[in-house]
PyMOL Python script that loads the backbone (N, CA, C, O; Angstrom):
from pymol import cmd

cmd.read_pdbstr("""\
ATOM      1  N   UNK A   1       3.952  -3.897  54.013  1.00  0.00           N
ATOM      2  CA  UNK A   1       4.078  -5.147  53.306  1.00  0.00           C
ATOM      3  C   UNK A   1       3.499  -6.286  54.129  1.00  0.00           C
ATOM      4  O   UNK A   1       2.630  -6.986  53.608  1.00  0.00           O
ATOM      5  N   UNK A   2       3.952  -6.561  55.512  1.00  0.00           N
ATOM      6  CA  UNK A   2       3.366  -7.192  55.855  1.00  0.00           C
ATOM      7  C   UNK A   2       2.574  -6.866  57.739  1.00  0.00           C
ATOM      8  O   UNK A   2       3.207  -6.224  58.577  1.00  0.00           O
ATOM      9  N   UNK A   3       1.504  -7.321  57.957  1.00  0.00           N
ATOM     10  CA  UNK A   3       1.387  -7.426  59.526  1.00  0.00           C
ATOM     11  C   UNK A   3       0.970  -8.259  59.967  1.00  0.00           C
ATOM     12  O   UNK A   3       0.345  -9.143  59.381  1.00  0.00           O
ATOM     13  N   UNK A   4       1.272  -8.175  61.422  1.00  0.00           N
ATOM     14  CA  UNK A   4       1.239  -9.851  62.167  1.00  0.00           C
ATOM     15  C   UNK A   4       0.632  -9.460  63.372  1.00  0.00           C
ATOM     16  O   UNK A   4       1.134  -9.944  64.386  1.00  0.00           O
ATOM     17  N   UNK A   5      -0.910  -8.240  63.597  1.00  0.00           N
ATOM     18  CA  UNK A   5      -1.212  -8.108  64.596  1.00  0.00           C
ATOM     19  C   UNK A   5      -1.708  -9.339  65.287  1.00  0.00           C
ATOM     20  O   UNK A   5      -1.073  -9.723  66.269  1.00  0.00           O
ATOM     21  N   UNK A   6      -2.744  -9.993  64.904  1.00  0.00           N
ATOM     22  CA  UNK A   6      -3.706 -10.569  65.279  1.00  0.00           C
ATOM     23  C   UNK A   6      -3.437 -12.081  65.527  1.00  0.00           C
ATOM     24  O   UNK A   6      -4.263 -12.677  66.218  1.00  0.00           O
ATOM     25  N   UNK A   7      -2.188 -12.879  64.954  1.00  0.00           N
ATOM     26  CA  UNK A   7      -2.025 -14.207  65.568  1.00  0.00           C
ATOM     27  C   UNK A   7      -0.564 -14.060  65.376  1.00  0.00           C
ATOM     28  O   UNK A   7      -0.029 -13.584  64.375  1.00  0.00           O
ATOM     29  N   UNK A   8       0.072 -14.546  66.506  1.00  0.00           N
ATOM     30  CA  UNK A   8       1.666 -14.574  65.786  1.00  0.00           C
ATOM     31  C   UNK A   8       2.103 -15.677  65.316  1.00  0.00           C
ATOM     32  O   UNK A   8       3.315 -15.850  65.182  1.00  0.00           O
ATOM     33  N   UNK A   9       1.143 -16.681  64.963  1.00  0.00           N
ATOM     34  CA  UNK A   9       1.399 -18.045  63.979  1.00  0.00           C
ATOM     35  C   UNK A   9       1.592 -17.680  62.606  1.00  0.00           C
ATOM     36  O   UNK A   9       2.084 -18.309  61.669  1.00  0.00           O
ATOM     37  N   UNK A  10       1.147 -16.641  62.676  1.00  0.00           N
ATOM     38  CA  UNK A  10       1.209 -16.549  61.078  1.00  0.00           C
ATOM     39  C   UNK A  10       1.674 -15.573  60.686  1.00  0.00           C
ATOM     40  O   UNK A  10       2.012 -14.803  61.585  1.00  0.00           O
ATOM     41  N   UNK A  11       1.998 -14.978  58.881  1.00  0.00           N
ATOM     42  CA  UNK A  11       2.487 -13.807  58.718  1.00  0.00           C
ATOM     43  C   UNK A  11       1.686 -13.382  57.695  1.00  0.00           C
ATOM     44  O   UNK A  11       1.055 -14.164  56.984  1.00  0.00           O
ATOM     45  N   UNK A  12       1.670 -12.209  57.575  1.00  0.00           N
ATOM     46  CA  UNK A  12       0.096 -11.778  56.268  1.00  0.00           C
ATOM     47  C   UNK A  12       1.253 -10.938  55.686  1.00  0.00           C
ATOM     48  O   UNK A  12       2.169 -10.356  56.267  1.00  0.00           O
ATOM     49  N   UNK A  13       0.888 -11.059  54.084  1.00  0.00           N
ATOM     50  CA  UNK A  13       1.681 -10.346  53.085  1.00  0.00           C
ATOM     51  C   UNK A  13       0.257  -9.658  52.889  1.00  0.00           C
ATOM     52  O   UNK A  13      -0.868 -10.014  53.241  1.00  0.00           O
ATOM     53  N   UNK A  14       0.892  -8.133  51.947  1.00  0.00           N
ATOM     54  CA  UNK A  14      -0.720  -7.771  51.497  1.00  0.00           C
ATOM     55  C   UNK A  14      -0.132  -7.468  49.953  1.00  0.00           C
ATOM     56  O   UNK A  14      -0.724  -6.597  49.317  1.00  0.00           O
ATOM     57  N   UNK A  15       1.003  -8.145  49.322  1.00  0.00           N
ATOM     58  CA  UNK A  15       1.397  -8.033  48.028  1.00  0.00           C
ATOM     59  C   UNK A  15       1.423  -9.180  47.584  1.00  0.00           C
ATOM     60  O   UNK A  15       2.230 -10.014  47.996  1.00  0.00           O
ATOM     61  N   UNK A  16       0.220  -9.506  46.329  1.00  0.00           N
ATOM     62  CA  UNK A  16       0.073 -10.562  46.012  1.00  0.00           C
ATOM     63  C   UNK A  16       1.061 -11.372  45.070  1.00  0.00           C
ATOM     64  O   UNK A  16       1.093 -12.602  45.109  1.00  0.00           O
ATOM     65  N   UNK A  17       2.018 -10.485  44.060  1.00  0.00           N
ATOM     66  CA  UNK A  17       3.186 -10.693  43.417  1.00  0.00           C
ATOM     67  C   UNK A  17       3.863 -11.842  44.849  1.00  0.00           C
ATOM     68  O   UNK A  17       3.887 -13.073  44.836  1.00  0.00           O
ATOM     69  N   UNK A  18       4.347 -10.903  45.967  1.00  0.00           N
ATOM     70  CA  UNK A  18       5.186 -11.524  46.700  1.00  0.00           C
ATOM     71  C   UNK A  18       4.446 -13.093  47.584  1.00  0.00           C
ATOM     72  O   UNK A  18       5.069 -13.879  48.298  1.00  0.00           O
ATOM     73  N   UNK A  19       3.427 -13.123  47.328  1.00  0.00           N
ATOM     74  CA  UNK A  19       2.445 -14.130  48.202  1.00  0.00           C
ATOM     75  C   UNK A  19       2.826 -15.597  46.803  1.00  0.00           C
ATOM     76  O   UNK A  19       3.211 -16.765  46.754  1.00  0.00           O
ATOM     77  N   UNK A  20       2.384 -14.476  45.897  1.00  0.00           N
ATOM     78  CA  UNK A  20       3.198 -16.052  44.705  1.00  0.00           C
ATOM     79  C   UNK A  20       4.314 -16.460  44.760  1.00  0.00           C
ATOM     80  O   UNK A  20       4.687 -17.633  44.717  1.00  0.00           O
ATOM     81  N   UNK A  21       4.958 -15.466  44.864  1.00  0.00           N
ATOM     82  CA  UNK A  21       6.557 -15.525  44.790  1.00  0.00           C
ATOM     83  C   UNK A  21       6.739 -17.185  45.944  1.00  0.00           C
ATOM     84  O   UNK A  21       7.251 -18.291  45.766  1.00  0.00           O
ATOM     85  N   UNK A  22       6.124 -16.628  46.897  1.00  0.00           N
ATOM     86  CA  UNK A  22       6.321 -17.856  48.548  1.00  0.00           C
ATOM     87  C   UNK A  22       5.524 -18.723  47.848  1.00  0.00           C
ATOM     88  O   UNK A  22       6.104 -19.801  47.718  1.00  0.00           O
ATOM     89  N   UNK A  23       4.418 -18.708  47.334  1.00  0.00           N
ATOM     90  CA  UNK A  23       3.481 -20.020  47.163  1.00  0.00           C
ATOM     91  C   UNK A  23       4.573 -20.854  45.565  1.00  0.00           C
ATOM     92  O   UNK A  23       4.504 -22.055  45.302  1.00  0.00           O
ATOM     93  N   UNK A  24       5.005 -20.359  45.172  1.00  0.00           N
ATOM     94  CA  UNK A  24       6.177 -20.517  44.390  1.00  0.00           C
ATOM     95  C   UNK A  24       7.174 -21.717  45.062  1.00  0.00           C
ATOM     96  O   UNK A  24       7.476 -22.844  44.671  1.00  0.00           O
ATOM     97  N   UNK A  25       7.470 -21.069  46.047  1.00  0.00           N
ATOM     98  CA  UNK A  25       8.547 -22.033  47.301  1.00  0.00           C
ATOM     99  C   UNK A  25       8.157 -23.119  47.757  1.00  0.00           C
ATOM    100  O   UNK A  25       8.886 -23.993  48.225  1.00  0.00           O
ATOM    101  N   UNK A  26       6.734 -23.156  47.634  1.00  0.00           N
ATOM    102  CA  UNK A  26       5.890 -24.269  48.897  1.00  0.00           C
ATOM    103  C   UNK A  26       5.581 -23.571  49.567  1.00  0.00           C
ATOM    104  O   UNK A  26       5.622 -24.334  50.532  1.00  0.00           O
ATOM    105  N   UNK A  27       5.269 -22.689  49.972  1.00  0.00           N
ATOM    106  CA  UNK A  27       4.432 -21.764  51.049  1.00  0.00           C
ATOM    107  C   UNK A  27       2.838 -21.901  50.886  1.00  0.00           C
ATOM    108  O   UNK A  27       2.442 -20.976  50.177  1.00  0.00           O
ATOM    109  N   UNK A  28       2.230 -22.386  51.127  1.00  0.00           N
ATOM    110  CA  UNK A  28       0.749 -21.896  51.348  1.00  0.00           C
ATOM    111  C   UNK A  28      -0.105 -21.028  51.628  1.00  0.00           C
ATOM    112  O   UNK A  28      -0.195 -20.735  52.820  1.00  0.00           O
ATOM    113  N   UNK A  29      -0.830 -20.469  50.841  1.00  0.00           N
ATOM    114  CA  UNK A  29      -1.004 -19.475  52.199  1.00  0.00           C
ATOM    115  C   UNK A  29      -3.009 -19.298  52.081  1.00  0.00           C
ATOM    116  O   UNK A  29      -3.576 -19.952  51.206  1.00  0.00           O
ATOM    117  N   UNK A  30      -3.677 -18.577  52.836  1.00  0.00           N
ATOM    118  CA  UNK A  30      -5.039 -18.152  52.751  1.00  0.00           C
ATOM    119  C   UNK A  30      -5.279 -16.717  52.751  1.00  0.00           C
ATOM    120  O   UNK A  30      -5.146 -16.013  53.752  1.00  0.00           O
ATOM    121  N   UNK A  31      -5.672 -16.259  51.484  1.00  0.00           N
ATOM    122  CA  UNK A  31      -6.254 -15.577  51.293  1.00  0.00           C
ATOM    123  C   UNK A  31      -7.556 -15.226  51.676  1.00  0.00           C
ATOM    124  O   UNK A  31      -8.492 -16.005  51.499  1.00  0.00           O
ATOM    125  N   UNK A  32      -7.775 -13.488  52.476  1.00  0.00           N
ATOM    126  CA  UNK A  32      -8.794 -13.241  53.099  1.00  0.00           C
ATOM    127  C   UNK A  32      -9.254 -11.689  52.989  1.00  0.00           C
ATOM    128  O   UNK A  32      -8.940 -11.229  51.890  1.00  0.00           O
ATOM    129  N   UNK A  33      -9.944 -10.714  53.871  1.00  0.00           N
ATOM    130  CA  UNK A  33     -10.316  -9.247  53.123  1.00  0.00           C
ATOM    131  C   UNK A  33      -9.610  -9.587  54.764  1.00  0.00           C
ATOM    132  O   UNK A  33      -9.649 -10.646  55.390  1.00  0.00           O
ATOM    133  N   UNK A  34      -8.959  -8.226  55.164  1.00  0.00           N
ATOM    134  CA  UNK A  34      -8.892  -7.562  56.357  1.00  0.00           C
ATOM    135  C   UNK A  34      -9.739  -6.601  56.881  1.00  0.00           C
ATOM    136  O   UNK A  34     -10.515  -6.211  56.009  1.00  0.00           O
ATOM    137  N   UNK A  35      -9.917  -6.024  58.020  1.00  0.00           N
ATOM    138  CA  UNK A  35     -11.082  -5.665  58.905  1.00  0.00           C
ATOM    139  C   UNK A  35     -10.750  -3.911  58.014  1.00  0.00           C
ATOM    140  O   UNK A  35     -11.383  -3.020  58.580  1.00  0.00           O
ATOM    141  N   UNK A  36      -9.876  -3.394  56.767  1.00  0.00           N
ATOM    142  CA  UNK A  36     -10.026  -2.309  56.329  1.00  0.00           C
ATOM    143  C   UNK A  36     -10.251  -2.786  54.698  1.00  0.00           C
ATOM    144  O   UNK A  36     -10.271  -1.895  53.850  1.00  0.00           O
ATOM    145  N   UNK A  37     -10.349  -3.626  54.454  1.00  0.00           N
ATOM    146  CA  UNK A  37     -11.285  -4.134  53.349  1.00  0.00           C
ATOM    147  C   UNK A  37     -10.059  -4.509  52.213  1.00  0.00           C
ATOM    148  O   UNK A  37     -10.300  -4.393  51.012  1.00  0.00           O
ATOM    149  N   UNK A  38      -8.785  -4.948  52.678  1.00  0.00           N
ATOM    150  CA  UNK A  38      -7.784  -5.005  52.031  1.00  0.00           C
ATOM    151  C   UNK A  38      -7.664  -6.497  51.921  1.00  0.00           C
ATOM    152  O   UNK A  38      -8.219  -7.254  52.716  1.00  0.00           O
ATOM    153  N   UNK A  39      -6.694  -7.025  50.601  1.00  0.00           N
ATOM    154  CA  UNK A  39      -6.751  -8.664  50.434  1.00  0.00           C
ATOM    155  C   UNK A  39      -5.614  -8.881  51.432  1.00  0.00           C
ATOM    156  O   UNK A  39      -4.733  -8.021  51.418  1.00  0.00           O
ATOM    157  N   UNK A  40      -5.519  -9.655  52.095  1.00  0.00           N
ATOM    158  CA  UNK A  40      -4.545 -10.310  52.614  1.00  0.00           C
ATOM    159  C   UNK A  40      -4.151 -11.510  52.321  1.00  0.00           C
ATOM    160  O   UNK A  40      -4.912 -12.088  51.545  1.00  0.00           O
ATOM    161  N   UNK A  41      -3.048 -12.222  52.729  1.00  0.00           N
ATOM    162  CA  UNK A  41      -2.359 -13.612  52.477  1.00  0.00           C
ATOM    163  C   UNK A  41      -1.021 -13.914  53.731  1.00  0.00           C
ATOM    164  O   UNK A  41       0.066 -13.463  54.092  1.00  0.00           O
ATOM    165  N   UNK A  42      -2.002 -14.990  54.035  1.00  0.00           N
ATOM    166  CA  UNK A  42      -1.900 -15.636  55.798  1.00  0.00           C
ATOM    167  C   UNK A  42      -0.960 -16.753  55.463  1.00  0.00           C
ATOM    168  O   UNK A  42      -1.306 -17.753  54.833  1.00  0.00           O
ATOM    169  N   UNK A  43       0.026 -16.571  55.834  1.00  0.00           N
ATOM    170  CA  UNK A  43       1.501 -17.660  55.948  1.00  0.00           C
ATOM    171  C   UNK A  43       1.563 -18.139  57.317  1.00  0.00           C
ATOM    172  O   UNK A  43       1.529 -17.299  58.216  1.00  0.00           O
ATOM    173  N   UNK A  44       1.658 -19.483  57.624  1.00  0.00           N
ATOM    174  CA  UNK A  44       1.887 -20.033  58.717  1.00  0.00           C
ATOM    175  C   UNK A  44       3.873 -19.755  58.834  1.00  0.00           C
ATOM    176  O   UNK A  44       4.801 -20.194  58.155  1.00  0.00           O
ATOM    177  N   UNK A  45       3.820 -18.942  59.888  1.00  0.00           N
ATOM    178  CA  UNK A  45       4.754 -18.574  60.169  1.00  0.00           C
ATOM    179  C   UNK A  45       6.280 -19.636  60.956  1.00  0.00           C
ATOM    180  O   UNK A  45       6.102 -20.476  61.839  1.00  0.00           O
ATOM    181  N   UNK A  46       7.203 -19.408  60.551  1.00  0.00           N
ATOM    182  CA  UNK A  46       8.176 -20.434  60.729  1.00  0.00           C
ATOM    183  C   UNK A  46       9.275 -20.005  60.336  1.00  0.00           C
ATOM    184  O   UNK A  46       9.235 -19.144  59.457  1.00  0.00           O
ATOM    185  N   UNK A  47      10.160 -20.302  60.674  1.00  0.00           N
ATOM    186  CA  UNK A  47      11.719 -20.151  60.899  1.00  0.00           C
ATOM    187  C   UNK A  47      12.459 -20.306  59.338  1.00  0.00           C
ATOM    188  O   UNK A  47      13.424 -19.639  58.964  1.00  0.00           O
ATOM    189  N   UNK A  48      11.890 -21.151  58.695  1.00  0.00           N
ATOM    190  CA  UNK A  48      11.988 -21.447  57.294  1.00  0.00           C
ATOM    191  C   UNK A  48      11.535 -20.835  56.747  1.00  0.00           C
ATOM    192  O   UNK A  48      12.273 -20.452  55.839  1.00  0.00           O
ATOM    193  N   UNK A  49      10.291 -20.280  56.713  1.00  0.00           N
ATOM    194  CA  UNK A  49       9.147 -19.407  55.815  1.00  0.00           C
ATOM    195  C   UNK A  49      10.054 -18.161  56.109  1.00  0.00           C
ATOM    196  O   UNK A  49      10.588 -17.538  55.192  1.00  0.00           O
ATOM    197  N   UNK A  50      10.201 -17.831  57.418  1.00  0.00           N
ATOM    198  CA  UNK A  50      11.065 -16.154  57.453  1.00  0.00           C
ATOM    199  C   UNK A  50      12.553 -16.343  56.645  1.00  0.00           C
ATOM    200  O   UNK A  50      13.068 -15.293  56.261  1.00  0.00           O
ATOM    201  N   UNK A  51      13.044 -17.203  56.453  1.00  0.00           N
ATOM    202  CA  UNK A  51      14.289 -17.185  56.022  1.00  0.00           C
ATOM    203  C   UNK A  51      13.731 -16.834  54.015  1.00  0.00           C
ATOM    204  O   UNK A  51      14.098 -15.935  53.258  1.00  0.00           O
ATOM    205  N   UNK A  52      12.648 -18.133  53.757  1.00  0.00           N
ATOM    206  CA  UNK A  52      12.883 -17.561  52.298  1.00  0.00           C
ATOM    207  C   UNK A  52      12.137 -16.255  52.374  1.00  0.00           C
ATOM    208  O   UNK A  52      12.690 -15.634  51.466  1.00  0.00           O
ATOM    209  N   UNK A  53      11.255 -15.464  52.867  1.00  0.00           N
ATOM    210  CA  UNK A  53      10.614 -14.273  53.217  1.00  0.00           C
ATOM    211  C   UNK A  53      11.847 -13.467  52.500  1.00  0.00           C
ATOM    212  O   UNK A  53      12.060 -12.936  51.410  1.00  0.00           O
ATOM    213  N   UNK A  54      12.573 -13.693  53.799  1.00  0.00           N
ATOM    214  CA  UNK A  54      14.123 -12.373  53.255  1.00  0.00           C
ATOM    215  C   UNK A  54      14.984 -12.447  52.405  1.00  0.00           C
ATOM    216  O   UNK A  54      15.703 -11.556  51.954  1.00  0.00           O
ATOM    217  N   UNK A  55      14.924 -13.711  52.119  1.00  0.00           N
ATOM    218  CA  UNK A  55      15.549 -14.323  50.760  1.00  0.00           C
ATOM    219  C   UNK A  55      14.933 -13.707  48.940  1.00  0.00           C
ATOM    220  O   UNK A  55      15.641 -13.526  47.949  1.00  0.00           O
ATOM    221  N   UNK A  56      13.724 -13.558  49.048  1.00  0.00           N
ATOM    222  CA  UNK A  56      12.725 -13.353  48.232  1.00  0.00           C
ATOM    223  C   UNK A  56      12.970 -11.674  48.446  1.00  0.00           C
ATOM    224  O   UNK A  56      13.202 -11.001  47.442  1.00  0.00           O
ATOM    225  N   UNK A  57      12.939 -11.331  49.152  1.00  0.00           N
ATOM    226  CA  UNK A  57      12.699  -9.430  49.373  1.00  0.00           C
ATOM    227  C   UNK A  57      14.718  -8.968  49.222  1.00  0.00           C
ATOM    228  O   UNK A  57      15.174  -7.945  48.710  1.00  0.00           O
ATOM    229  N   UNK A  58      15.349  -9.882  49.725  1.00  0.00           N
ATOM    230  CA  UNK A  58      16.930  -9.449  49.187  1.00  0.00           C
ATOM    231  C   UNK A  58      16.791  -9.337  47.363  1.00  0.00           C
ATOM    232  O   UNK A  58      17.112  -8.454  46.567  1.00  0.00           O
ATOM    233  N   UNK A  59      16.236 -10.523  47.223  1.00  0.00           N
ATOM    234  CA  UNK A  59      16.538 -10.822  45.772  1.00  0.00           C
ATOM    235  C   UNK A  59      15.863  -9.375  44.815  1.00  0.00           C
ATOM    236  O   UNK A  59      16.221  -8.664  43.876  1.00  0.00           O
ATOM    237  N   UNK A  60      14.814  -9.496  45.649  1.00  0.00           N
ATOM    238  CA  UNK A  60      14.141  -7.498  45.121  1.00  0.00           C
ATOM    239  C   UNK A  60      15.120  -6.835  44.935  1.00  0.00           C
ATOM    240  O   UNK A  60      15.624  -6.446  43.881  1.00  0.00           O
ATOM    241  N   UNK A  61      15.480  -6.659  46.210  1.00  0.00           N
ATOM    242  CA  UNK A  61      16.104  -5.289  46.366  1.00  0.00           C
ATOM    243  C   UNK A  61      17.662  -5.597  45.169  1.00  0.00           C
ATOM    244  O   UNK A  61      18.396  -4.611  45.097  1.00  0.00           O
ATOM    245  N   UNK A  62      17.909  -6.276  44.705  1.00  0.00           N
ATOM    246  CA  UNK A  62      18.798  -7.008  44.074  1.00  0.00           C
ATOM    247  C   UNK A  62      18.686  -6.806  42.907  1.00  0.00           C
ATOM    248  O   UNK A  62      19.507  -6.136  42.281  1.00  0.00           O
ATOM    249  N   UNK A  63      17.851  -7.241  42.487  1.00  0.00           N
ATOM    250  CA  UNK A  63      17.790  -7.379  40.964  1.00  0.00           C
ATOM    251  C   UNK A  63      16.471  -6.911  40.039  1.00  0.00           C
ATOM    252  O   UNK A  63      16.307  -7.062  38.829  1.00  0.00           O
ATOM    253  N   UNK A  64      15.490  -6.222  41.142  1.00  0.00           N
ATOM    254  CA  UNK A  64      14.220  -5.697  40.813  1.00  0.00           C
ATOM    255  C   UNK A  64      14.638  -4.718  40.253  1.00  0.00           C
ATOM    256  O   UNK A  64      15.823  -4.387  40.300  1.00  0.00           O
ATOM    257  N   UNK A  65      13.384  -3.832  39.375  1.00  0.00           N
ATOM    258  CA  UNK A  65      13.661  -2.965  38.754  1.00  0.00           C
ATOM    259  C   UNK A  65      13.544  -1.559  39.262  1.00  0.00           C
ATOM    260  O   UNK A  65      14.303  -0.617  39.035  1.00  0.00           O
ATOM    261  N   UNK A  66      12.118  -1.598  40.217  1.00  0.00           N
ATOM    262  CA  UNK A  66      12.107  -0.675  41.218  1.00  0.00           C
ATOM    263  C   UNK A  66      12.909  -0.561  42.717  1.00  0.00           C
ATOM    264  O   UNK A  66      12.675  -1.506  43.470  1.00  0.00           O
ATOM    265  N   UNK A  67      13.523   0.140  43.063  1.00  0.00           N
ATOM    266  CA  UNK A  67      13.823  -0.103  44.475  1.00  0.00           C
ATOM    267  C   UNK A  67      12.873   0.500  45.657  1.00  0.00           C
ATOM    268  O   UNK A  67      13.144   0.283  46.838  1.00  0.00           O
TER     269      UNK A  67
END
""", "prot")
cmd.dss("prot")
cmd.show_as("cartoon", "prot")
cmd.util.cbc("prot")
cmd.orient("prot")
């Protein structure tokens, strides 16, 4: 779902549902291809951003249809 090799400022989702979901919140984010040709979405990473992060992925696991 997500990785954070390459800067730890930021956090990359590679699920674009969940990248709205945050840009939904006020999250921003940049969309880019990764070095295996995959879309990514670059969140400036923060203490706030991780809180609704898990907030958003509880609420999945919660009330989504898939688990």
């Amino acid at each position: 779902m997500e990785n954070n090799i390459e800067n730890k400022d930021t956090f990359n989702v590679y699920n674009k549902y969940l990248a709205d979901a945050l840009a939904f919140c006020g999250y921003r984010y940049y969309r880019f291809t990764d070095n295996r040709g995959k879309n990514a979405y670059s969140f400036k990473k923060t203490e706030k951003f991780m809180k609704a992060f898990d907030k958003i992925v509880e609420v999945k696991k919660t009330y989504g249809q898939i688990n």
